[in-house]
FISELO-650644 format. One line per field, with one value per residue (C-alpha): x, y, z; residue number from 1. Coordinates in steps of 0.25 Angstrom, whole numbers. Layout:
<sites>
xx	(X;...)
yy	(Y;...)
zz	(Z;...)
k	(NUM;...)
</sites>
This chain:
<sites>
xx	(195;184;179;177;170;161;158;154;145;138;137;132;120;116;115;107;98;97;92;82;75;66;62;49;43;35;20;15;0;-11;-16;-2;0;-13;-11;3;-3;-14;-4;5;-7;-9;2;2;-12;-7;4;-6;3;-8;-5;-19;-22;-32;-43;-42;-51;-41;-25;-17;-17;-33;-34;-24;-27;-45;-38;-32;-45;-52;-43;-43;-57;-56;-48;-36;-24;-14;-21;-24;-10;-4;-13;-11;3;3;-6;7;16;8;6;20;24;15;22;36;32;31;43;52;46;44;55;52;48;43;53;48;46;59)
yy	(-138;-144;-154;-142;-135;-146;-151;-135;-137;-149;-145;-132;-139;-148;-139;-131;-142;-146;-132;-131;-145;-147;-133;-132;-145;-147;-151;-166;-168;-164;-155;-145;-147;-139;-130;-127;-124;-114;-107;-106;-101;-92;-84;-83;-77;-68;-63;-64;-75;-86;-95;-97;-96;-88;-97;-104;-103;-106;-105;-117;-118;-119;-128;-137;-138;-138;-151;-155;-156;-162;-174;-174;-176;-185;-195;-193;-190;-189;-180;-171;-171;-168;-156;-151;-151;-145;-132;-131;-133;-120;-113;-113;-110;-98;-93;-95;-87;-75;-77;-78;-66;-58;-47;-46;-33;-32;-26;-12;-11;-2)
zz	(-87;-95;-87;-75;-85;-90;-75;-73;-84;-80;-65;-69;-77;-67;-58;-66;-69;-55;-53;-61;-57;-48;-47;-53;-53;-66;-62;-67;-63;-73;-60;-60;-75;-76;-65;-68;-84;-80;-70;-82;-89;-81;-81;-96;-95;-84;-96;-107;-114;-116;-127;-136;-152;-156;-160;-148;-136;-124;-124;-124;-110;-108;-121;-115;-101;-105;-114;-101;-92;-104;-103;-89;-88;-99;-91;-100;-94;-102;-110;-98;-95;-109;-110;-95;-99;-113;-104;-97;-107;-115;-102;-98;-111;-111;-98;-104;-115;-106;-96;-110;-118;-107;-107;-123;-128;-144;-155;-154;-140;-135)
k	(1;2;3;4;5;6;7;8;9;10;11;12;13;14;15;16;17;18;19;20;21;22;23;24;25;26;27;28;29;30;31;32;33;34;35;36;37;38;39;40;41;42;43;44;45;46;47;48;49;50;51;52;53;54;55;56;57;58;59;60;61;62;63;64;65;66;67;68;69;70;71;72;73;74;75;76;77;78;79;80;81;82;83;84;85;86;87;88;89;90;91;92;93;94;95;96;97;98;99;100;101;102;103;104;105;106;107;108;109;110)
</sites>
């Protein structure tokens, strides 16, 4: 009986796993890291959940992605592409921040 159950398991979890691979493929040049980033940005600005501080000029985003270019036009790779990705690391976390608290209302709302 256990061995059923635990071959249920593991089949169950491949599976699964199987499923979600391979469905969104994640982008890897400087040129859809950026565009995947400001379309993520996007949206958070559509919902009016951008990510900034108060004494700064440009949200994360920007800030990251003007750091991007900079190093771009610098010649510096890796530097273009740690910041690119950092943008879409913010950017995404901006729009996950409004899928996940969407439905919630404050306490003295009824």
């Amino acid at each position: 009986m256990k061995k059923i159950i635990v071959t249920a398991a593991v089949a169950a979890s491949l599976s699964l796993g199987a499923c979600s691979m391979g469905t969104k493929s994640e982008p890897k040049t400087y040129a859809e890291i950026t565009a995947a980033a400001k379309a993520a940005h996007a949206e958070a600005k559509k919902h009016q959940n951008v990510w900034k501080q108060k004494k700064m000029k440009k949200a994360y985003v920007d800030y990251y992605l003007a750091q991007a270019e900079a190093a771009k036009k610098k010649g510096d790779e890796a530097a273009a592409m740690k910041n690119a990705k950092l943008a879409l690391r913010v950017a995404r976390a901006e729009v996950d921040q409004i899928n996940r608290y969407k439905n919630e209302k404050p306490m003295w709302e009824k």
